[in-house]
DRENKESE-288674 format. One line per 8 residues: number of its first residue (from 0); their letters; for each residue y, x, z negated of C-alpha. Coordinates in steps of 0.1 Angstrom, whole numbers, plus 5000, padded with zeros to 4 digits. Example, Ala and Ser with C-alpha at 12.3 -4.5 7.8 and 13.67 -1.06 7.14 Angstrom:
2
0	AS	4955,5123,4922 | 4989,5137,4929
This chain:
600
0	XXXXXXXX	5000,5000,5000 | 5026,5026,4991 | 5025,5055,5013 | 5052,5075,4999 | 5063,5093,4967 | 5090,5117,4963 | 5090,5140,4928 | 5091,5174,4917
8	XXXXXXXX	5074,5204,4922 | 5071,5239,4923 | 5046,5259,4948 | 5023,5283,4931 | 5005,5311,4950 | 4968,5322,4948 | 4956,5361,4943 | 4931,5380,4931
16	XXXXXXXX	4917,5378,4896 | 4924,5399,4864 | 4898,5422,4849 | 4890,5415,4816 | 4912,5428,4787 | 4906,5444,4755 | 4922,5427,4729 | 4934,5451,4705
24	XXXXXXXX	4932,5451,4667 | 4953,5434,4642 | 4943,5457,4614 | 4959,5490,4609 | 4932,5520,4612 | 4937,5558,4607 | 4943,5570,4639 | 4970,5544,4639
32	XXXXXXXX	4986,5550,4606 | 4984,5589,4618 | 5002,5582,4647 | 5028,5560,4625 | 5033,5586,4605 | 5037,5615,4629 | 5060,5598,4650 | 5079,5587,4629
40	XXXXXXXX	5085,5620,4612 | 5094,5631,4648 | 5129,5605,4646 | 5164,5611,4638 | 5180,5584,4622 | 5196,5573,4648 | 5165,5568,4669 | 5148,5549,4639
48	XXXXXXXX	5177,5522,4641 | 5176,5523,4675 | 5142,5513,4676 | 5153,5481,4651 | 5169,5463,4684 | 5154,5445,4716 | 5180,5435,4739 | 5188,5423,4778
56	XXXXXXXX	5192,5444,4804 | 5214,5439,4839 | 5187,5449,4868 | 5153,5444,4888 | 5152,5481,4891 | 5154,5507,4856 | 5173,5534,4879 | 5188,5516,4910
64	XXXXXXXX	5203,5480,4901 | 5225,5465,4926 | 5263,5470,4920 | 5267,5439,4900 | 5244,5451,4874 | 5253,5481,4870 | 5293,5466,4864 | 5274,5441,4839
72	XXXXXXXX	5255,5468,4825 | 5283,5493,4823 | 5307,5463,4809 | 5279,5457,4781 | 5266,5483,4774 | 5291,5515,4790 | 5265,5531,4811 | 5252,5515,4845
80	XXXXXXXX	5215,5511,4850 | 5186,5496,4828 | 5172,5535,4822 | 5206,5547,4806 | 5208,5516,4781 | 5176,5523,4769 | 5178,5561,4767 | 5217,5561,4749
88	XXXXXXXX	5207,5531,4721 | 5172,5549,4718 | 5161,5512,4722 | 5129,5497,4704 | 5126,5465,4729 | 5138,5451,4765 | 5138,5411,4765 | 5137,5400,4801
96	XXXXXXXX	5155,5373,4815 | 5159,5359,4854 | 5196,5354,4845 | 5196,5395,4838 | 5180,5397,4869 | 5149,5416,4854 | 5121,5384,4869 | 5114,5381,4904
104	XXXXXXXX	5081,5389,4913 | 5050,5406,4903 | 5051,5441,4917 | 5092,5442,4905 | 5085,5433,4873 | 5057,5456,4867 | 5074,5491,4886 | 5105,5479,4862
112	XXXXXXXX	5085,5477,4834 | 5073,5516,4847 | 5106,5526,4846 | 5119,5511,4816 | 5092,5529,4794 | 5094,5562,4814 | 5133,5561,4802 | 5123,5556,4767
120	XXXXXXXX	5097,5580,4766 | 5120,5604,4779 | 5107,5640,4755 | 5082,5625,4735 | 5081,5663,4716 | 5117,5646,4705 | 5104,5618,4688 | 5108,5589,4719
128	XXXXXXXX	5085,5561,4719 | 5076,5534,4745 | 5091,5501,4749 | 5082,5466,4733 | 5087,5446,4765 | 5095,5402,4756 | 5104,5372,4776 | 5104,5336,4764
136	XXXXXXXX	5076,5327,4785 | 5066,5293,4761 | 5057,5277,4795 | 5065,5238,4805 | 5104,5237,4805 | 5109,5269,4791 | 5093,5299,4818 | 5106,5331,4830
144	XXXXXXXX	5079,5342,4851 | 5082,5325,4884 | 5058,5314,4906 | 5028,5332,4913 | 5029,5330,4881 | 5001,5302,4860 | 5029,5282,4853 | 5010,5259,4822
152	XXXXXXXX	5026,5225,4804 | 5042,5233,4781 | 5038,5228,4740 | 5040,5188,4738 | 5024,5187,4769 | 4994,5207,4752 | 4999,5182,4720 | 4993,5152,4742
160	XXXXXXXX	4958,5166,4753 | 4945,5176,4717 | 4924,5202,4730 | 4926,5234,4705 | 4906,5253,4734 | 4929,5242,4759 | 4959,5254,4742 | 4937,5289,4735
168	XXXXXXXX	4931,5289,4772 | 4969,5283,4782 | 4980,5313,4760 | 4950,5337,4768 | 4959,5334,4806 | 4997,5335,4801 | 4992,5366,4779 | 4969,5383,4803
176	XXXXXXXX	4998,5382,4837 | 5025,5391,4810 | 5004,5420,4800 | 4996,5428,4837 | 5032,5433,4846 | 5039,5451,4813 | 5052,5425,4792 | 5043,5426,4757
184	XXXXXXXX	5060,5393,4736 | 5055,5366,4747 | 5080,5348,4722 | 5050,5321,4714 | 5042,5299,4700 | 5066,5274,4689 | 5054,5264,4655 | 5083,5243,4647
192	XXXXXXXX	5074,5204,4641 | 5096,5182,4660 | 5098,5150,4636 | 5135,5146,4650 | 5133,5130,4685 | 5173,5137,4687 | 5161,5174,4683 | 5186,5186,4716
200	XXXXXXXX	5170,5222,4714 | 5130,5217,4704 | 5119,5189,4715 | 5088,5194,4740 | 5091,5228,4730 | 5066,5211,4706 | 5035,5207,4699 | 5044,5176,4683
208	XXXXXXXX	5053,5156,4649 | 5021,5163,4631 | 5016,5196,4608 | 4976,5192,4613 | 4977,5194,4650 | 5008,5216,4655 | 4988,5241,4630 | 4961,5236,4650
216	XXXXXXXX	4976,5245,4684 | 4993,5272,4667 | 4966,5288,4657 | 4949,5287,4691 | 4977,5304,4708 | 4980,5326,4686 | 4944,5340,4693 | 4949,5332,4728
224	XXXXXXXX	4978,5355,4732 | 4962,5383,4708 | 4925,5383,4706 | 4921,5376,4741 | 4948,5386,4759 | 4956,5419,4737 | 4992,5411,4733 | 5018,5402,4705
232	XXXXXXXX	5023,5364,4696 | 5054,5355,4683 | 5055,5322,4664 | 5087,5304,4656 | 5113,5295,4650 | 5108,5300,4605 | 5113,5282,4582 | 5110,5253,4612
240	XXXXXXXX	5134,5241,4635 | 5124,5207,4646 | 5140,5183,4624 | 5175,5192,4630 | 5202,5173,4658 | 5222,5204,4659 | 5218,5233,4688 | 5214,5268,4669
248	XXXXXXXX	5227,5283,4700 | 5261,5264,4692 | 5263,5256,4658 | 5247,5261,4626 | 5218,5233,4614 | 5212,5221,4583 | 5175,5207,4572 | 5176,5185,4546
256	XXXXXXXX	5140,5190,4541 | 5131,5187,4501 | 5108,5220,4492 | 5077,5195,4488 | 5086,5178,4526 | 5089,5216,4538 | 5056,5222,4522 | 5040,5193,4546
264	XXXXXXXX	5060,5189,4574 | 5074,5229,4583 | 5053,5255,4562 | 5015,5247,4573 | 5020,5262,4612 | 5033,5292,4600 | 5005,5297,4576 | 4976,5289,4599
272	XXXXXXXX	4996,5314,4620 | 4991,5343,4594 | 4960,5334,4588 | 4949,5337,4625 | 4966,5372,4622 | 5001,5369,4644 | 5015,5399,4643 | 5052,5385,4643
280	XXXXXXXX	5073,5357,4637 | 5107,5352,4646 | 5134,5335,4622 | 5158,5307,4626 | 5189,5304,4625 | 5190,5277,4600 | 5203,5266,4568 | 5176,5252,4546
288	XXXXXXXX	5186,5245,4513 | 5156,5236,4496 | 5143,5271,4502 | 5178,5291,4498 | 5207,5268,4481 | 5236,5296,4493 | 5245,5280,4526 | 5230,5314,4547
296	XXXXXXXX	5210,5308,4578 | 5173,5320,4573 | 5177,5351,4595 | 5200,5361,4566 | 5184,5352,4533 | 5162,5371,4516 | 5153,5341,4495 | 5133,5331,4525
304	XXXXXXXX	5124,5360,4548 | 5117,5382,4519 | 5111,5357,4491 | 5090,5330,4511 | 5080,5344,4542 | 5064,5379,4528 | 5062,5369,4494 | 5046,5337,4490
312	XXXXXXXX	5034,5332,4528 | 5018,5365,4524 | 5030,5380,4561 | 5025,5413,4569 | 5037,5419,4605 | 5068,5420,4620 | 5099,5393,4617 | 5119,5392,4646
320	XXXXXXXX	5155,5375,4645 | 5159,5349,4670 | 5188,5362,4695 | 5220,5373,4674 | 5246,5365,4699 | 5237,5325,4689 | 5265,5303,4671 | 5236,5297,4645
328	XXXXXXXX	5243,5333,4629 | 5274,5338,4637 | 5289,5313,4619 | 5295,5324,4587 | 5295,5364,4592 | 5311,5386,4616 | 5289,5403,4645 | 5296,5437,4622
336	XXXXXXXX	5278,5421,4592 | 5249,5398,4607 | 5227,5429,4616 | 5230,5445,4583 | 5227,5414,4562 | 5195,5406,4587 | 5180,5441,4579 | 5187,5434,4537
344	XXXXXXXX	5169,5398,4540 | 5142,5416,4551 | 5144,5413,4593 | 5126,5443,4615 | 5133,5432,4647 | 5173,5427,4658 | 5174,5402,4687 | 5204,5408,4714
352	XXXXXXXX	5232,5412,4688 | 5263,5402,4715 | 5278,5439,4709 | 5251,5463,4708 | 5271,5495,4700 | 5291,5475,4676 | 5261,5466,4655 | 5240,5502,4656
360	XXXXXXXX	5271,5515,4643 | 5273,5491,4613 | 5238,5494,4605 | 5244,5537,4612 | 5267,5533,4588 | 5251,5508,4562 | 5225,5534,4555 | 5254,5566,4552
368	XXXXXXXX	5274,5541,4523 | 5242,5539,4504 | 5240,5496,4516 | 5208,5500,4531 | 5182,5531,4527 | 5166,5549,4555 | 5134,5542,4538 | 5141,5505,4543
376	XXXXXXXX	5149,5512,4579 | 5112,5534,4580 | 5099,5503,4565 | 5105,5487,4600 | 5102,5507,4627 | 5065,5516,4609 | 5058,5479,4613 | 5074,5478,4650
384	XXXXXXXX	5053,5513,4655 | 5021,5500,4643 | 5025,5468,4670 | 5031,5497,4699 | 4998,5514,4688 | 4980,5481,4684 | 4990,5475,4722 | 4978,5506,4730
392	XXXXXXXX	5014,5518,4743 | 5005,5552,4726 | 4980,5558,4750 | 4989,5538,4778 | 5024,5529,4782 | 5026,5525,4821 | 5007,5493,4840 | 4991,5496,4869
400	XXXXXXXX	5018,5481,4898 | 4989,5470,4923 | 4966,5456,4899 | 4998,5434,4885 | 4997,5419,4921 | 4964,5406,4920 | 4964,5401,4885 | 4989,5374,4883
408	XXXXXXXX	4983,5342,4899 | 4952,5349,4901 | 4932,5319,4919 | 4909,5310,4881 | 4944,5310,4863 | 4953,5288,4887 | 4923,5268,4885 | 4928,5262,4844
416	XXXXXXXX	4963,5252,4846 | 4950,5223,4866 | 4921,5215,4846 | 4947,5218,4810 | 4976,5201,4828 | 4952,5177,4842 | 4941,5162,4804 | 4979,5162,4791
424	XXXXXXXX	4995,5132,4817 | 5002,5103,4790 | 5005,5063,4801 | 5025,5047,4776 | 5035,5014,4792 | 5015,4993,4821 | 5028,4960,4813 | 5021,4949,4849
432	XXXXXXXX	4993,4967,4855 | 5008,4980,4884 | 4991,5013,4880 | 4967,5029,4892 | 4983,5020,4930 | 4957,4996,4953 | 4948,5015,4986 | 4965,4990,5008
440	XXXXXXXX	4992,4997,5027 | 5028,4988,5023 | 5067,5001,5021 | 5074,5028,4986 | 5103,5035,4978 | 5114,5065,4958 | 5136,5085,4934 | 5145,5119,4928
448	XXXXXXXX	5140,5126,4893 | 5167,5143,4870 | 5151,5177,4875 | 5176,5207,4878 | 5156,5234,4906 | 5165,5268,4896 | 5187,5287,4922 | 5167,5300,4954
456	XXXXXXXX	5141,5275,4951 | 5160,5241,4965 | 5151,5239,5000 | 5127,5206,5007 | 5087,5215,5003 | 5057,5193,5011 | 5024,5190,5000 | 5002,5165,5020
464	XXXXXXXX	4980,5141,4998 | 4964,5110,5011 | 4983,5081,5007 | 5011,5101,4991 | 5038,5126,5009 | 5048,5148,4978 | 5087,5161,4983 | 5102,5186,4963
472	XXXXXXXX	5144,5193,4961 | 5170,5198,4940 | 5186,5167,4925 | 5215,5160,4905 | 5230,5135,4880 | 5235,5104,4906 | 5266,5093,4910 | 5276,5056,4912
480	XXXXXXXX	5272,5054,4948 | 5238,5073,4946 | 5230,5046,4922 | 5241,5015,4945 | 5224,5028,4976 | 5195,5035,4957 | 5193,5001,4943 | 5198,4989,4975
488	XXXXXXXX	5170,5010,4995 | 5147,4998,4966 | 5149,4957,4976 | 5135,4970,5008 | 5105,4986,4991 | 5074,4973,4972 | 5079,4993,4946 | 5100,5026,4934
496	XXXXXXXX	5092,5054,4912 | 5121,5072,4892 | 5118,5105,4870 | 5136,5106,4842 | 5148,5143,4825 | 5158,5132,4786 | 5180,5103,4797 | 5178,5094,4760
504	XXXXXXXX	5207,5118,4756 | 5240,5106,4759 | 5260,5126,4746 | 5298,5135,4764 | 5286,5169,4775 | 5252,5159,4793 | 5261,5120,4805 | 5224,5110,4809
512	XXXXXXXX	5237,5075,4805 | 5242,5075,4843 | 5198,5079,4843 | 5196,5049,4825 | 5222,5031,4849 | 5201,5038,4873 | 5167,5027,4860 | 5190,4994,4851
520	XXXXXXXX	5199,4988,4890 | 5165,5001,4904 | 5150,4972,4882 | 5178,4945,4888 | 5164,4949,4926 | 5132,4928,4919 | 5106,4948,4926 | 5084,4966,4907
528	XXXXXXXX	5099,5003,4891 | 5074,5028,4878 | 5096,5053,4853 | 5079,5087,4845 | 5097,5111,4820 | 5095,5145,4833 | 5103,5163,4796 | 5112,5143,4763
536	XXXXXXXX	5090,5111,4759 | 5118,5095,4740 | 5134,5079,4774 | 5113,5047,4772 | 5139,5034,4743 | 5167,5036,4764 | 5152,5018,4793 | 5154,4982,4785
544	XXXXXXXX	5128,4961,4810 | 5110,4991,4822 | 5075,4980,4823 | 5054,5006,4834 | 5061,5044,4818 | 5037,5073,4821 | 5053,5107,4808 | 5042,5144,4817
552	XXXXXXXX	5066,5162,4793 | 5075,5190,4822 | 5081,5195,4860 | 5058,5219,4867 | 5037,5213,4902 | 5007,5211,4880 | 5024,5183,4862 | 5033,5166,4892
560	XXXXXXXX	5004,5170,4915 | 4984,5152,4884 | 5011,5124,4883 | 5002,5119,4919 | 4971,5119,4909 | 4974,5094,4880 | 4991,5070,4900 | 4968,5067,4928
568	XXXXXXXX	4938,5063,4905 | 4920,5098,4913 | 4931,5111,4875 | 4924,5087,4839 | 4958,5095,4818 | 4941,5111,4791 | 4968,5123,4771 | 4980,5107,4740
576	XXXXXXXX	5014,5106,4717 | 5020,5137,4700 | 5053,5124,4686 | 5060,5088,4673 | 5086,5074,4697 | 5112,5054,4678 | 5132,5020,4690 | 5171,5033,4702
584	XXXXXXXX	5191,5017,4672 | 5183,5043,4650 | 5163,5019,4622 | 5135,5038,4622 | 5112,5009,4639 | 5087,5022,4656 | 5084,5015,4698 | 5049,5033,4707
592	XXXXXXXX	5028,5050,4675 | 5018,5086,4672 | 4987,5090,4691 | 4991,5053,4718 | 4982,5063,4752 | 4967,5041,4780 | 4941,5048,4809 | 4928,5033,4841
């Protein structure tokens, strides 16, 4: 009956497998104390602190970035290519982001990796030491591997498919390409419970609203990424982020979690973490004053990284900040003072401070005024050190460039995104039971969803399906004519189908009022409108009259080529409510329970 669909995806390439990968140990042995100790013996002060900060570098290439890095570089940082900022802060980690220009594809990423760790090793006779290599690569919304890449659903996705083994899977194979192309951190997983729904920064970041399962998953990943995959998981964002309505990036939350609610709602993920051995965890820039009554965000209170997080929680490893250039820690000290206060509340691990000489210099002099020690500062970099044994960067510290190339993408990864992404699409409303589509034929009409492409990536793309023509291209907020002509093409069809991208949020920065205008007008045609929610389930609230809903919690191609799938009838949702998804007057009714989901 309908013959054509229009949505979002992303193309995904196929290559050669990875070879298995030795997952190295979380305990510390001799020969890695030995080498600890040695190397660190080897360090001038200076290169100890240095080794305290990971940062962002301008460039695709560690010696020969294109002019506009190297004026961003030399602007940042006062020298000009990714090589020199790493040899002059004698730095202890590289974060990579696309917007740095450090992602575009596998064999760039891997011979920049190279280079990156042949500047830091530099002399090693002269104490230098390779590189802890990061990126946010959560997956679903948040990626910064491109395509070849496995590009998995992301955390709430993974929530809505209950699958422990799944979720293991997801990380393992995501660790294993990071790894490949010399990537270390994989800054997951997200341990944070979302039991806000107006959470504007967590969210499907998620695992979900229940402690049990988001412990669960947590733990999972956590092996995934370390046991199997042999690199570093990163769990955050501690004490817990995901009960706040405030953006750490631009302001400063407040959780008014009691100590007993932050007991059972925030504290179990983190310790099923350290229990499952993650090597680090990254702080929050929160105020929680149940755990620490003096108004400081987390990443500065030793109350709670010192006091709670090693001292009652019992963690070991290393505690990254989150990034220090964030409103969140800002807020209440100057750039001068955050690093320092970060290092006395018990930090390892400085995140992109927004001036980096500015804060090496504080900390440089912190130590000669007597405000922190330089054994506190070896206390660090021997728990940063004994991570870049444990990944083998002692022996190893260079990837293999052509192996990278067949590693990532490789045609099983693909294979088990499709299968996880596959068990995570969730039908939430079928009033109609309009779904799954009959095989008759007829006139579809279509929507673009609210889905943002990133830049390079916006020309049209097809992928031929029977009974369904899959389109993928940039799309924009519409506009009030976009919505009338839409409205009007859609009393022409026998049905439409819109994607929504959090059009429960209305706020005056981000009007996605005008999505729900336009769900409004697409049903005020007549015919029948299937809504799908491409990220936060929450929109269903804000669409009055919509009777049929499915959500997939991300735009990923996996996500959309089982949507197709789901509507024609080829794919049972399977996937079930991770989060409980309130009515939109803010009375705390519930619309659809934790756990509802529907299947054909």
């Amino acid at each position: 009956m309908w013959t054509r669909l229009v949505t979002a995806t992303t193309l995904v390439a196929t290559l050669a497998p990875i070879p298995a990968v030795v997952s190295a140990p979380v305990r510390s042995s001799a020969a890695e104390r030995g080498w600890v100790t040695s190397t660190l013996r080897q360090m001038s002060l200076e290169q100890k602190v240095g080794q305290l900060f990971a940062t962002y570098v301008y460039g695709g290439d560690a010696t020969e970035p294109t002019a506009a890095d190297r004026a961003a570089n030399l602007a940042a940082f006062g020298v000009e290519t990714p090589a020199q900022v790493v040899e002059r802060y004698h730095l202890g980690g590289v974060c990579y982001f696309s917007w740095s220009h450090n992602l575009d594809n596998p064999r760039q990423i891997a011979t920049l990796s190279n280079g990156l760790q042949r500047a830091a090793l530099g002399n090693r006779a002269k104490g230098m030491v390779p590189l802890l290599i990061s990126t946010d690569q959560e997956q679903g919304t948040v990626v910064r591997m491109p395509p070849p890449a496995a590009q998995f659903p992301g955390s709430m996705a993974l929530g809505a498919g209950r699958s422990a083994p799944a979720a293991q899977t997801a990380a393992e194979v995501t660790g294993r390409e990071l790894r490949a192309v010399g990537i270390h951190q994989p800054y997951a997983p997200i341990a944070d419970v979302n039991v806000n729904p107006a959470n504007p920064v967590i969210g499907v970041r998620s695992f979900g609203a229940d402690p049990t399962l988001v412990a669960d998953l947590t733990a999972a990943q956590v092996t995934g990424f370390q046991d199997r995959a042999g690199g570093t998981a990163v769990a955050k964002h501690f004490p817990g982020h995901g009960d706040t309505a405030t953006d750490s990036h631009t302001g400063l939350p407040v959780i008014s979690h009691s100590r007993a609610e932050w007991d059972r709602i925030d504290a179990p993920p983190f310790r099923r973490a350290i229990r499952s051995g993650v090597e680090s965890i990254m702080t929050a820039h929160i105020v929680v004053p149940a755990l620490d009554p003096s108004g400081d965000p987390a990443t500065l209170s030793p109350t709670i990284l010192t006091g709670v997080l090693r001292g009652e929680l019992g963690f070991r490893g290393v505690i990254v900040t989150d990034a220090l250039n964030m409103a969140g820690v800002r807020a209440k000290y100057g750039d001068e003072r955050v690093p320092v206060l970060a290092l006395k509340a018990g930090a390892d691990q400085l995140l992109m401070p927004p001036d980096l000489a500015l804060a090496r210099d504080a900390v440089l002099r912190a130590v000669a005024t007597g405000e922190l020690t330089e054994r506190r500062i070896d206390e660090s970099v021997r728990r940063i050190l004994g991570v870049k044994y444990r990944q083998g960067l002692a022996r190893t510290p260079l990837v293999d460039v052509e192996q990278a190339v067949r590693a990532v993408g490789a045609p099983d990864h693909l294979a088990a995104v499709t299968r996880v992404t596959d068990a995570t699409v969730t039908a939430v409303r079928n009033d109609a039971s309009v779904l799954p589509l009959p095989r008759t034929t007829g006139r579809a009409g279509h929507r673009l969803g609210q889905r943002r492409l990133r830049p390079g990536r916006g020309g049209r793309r097809r992928v031929h399906r029977p009974r369904a023509r899959v389109t993928a291209r940039p799309a924009t907020l519409p506009s009030d004519a976009t919505i009338a002509a839409t409205a009007s093409q859609a009393a022409e069809h026998d049905l439409t189908v819109v994607l929504t991208n959090k059009a429960w949020d209305t706020t005056v920065t981000d009007p996605r009022a005008t999505q729900q205008r336009l769900v409004a007008a697409l049903l005020g045609a007549g015919k029948p409108v299937v809504v799908v929610a491409v990220r936060d389930p929450y929109d269903i609230a804000y669409l009055p009259g919509v009777a049929t809903y499915l959500t997939t919690y991300s735009y990923t191609r996996a996500a959309m080529d089982a949507l197709v799938r789901a509507l024609h009838g080829e794919l049972s949702p399977q996937g079930r409510l991770p989060v409980t998804i309130p009515t939109a007057e803010g009375t705390g009714s519930v619309l659809y329970p934790y756990g509802h989901g529907l299947s054909w």
